[in-house]
Residue frames as a rotation matrix with the C-alpha (Angstrom) as fourth column:
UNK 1
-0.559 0.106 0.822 -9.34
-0.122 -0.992 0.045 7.90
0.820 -0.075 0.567 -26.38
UNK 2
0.643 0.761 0.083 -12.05
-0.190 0.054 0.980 6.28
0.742 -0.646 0.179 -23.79
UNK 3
-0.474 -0.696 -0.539 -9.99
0.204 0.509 -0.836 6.07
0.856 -0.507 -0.100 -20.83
UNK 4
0.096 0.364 0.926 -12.70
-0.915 -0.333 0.226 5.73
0.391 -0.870 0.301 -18.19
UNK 5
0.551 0.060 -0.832 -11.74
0.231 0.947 0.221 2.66
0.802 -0.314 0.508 -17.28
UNK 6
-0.080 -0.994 -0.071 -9.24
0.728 -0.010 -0.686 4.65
0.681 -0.107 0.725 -15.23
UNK 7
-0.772 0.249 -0.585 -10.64
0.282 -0.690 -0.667 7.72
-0.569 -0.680 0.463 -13.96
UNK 8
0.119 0.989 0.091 -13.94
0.690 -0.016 -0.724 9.72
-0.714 0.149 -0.684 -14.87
UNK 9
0.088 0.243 0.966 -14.23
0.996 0.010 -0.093 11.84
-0.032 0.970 -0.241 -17.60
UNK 10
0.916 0.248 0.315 -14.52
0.252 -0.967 0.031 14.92
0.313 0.051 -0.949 -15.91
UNK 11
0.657 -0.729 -0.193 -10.77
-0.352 -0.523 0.776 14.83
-0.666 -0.442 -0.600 -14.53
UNK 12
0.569 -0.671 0.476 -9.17
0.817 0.525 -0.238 13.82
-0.090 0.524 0.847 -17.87
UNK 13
0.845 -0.354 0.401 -7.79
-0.152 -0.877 -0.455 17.62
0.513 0.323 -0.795 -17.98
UNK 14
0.581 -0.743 0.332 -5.81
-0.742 -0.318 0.590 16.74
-0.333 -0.589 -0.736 -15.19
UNK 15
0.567 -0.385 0.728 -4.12
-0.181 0.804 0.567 13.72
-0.803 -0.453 0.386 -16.77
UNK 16
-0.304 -0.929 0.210 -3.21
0.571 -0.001 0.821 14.77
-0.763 0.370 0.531 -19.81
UNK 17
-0.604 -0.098 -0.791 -2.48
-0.175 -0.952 0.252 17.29
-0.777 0.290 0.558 -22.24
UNK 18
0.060 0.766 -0.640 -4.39
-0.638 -0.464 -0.614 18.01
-0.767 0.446 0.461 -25.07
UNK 19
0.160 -0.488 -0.858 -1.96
-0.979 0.030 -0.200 15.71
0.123 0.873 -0.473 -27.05
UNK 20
0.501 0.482 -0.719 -2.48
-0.518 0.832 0.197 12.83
0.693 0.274 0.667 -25.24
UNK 21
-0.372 -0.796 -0.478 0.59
0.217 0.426 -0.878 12.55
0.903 -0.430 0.014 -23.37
UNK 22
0.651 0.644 -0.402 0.02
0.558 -0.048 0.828 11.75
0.514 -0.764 -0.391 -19.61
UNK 23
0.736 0.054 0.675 0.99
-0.446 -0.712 0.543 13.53
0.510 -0.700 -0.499 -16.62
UNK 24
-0.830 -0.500 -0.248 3.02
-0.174 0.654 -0.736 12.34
0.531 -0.567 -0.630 -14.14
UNK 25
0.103 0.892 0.441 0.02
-0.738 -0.229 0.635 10.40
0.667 -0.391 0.635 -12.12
UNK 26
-0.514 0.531 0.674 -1.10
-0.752 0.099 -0.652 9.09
-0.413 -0.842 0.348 -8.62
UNK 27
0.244 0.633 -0.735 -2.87
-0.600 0.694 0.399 5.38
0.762 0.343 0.549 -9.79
UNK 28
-0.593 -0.115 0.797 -4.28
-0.787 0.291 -0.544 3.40
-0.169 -0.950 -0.263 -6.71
UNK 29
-0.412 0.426 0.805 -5.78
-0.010 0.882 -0.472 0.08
-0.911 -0.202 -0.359 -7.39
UNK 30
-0.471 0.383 0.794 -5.91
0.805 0.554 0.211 0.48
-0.360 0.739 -0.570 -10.99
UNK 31
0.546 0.801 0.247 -7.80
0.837 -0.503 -0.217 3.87
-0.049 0.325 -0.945 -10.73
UNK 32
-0.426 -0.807 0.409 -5.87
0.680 -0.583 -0.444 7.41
0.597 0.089 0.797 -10.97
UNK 33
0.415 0.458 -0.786 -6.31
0.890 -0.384 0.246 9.49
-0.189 -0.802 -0.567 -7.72
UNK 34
0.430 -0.537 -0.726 -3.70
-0.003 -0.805 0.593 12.52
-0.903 -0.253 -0.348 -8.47
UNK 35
0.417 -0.880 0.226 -1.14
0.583 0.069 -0.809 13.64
0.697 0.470 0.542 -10.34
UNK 36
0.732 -0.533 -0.425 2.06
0.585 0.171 0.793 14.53
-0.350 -0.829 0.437 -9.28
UNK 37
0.724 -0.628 0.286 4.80
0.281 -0.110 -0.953 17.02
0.630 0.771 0.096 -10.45
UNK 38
0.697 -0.471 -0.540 8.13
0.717 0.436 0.544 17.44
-0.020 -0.766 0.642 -8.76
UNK 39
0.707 -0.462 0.535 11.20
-0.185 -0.851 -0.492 20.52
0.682 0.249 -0.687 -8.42
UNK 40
0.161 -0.781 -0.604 14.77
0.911 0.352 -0.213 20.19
0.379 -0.516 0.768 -7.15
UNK 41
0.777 -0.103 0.621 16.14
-0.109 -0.994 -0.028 22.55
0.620 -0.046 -0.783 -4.93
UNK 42
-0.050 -0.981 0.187 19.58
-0.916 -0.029 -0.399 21.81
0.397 -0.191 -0.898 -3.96
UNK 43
-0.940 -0.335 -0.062 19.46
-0.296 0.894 -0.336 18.81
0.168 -0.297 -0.940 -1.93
UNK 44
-0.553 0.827 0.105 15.66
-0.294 -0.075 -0.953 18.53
-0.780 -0.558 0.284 -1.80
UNK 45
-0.952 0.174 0.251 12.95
0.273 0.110 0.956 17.08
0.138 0.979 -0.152 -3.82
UNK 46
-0.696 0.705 0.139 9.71
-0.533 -0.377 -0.757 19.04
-0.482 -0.600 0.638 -3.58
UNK 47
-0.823 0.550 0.144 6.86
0.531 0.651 0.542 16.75
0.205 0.522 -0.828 -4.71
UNK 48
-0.609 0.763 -0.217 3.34
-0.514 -0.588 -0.625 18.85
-0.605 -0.269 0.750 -5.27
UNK 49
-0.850 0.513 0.123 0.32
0.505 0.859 -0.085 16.59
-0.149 -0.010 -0.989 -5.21
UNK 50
-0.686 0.701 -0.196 -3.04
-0.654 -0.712 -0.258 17.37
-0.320 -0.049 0.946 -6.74
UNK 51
-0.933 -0.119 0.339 -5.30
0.004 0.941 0.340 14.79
-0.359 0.318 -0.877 -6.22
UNK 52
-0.839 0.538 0.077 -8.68
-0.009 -0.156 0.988 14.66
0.544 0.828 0.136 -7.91
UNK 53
-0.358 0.794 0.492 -11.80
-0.875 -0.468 0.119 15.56
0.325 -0.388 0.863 -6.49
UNK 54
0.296 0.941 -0.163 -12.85
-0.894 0.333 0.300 13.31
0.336 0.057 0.940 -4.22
UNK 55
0.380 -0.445 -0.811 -9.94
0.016 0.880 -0.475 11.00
0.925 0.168 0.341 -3.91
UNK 56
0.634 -0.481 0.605 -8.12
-0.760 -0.241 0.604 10.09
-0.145 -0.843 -0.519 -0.90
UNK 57
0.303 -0.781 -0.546 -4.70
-0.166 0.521 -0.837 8.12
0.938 0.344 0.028 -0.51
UNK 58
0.891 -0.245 -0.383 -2.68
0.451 0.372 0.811 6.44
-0.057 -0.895 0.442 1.73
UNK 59
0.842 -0.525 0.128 -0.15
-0.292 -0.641 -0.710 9.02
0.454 0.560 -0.693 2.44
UNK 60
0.242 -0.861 0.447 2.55
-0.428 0.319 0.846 6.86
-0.871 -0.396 -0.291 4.41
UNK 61
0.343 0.111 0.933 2.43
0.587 0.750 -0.305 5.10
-0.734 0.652 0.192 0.92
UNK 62
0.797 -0.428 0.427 2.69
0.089 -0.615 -0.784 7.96
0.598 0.662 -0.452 -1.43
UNK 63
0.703 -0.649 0.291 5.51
-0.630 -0.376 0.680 9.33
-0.332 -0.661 -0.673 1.74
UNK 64
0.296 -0.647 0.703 7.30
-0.070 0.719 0.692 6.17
-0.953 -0.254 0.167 1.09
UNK 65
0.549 0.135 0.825 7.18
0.806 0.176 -0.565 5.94
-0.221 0.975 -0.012 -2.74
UNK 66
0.963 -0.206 0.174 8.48
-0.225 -0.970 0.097 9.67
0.148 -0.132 -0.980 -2.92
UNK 67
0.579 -0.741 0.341 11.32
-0.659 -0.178 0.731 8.81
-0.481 -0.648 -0.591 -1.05
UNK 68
0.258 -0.478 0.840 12.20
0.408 0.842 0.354 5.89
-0.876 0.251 0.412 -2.94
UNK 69
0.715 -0.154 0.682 12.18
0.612 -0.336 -0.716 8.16
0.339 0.929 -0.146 -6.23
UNK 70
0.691 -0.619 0.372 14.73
-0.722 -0.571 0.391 10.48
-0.030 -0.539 -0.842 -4.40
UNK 71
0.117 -0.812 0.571 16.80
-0.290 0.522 0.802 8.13
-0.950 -0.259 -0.174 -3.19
UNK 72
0.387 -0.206 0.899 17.13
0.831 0.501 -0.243 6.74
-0.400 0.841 0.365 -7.11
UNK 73
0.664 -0.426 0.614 18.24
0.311 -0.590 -0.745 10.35
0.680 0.686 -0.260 -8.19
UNK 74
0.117 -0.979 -0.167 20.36
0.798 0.193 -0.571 10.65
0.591 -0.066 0.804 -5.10
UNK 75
-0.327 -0.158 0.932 18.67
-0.249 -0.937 -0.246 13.32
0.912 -0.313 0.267 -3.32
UNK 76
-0.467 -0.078 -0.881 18.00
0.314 0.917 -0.247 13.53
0.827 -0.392 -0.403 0.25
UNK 77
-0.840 0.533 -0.105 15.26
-0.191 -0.470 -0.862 15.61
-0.509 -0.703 0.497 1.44
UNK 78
-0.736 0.635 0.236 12.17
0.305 -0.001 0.952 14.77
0.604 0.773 -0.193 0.24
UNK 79
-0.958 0.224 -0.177 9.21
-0.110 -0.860 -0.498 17.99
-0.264 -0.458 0.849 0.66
UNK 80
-0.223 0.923 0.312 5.74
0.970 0.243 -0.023 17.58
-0.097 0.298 -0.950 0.46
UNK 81
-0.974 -0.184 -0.135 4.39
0.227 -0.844 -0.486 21.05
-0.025 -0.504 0.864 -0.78
């Protein structure tokens, strides 16, 4: 249940549900900056980023990552919203 080894305490709402199961999450150097949930929309993947108070990222990194999940389901627009 402690999982501050990861992120603080106060943003465990965003990482998972009540049941334990995580999000889909954003984990830079070991720590979780974001989470992440995604929506198709014909050829497009829209990727909507909510990162945790305080956090910043390298977004040519997340840009690039994205794209690589796309390209594994075959899609070829990838939207940042």
């Amino acid at each position: 249940k402690d999982r501050s080894i990861v992120a603080d305490v106060e943003h465990y709402e965003k990482m998972f549900t009540s049941n334990g199961i995580f999000f889909p999450l954003i984990v830079v150097d070991g720590r979780v900056v974001g989470a992440w949930k995604r929506t198709w929309k014909k050829d497009s993947c829209i990727f909507h980023i909510d990162l945790l108070k305080g956090a910043t990222i390298d977004t040519k990194a997340l840009a690039k990552a994205a794209q690589e999940y796309a390209d594994f389901w075959g899609v070829k627009n990838v939207v940042f919203a």
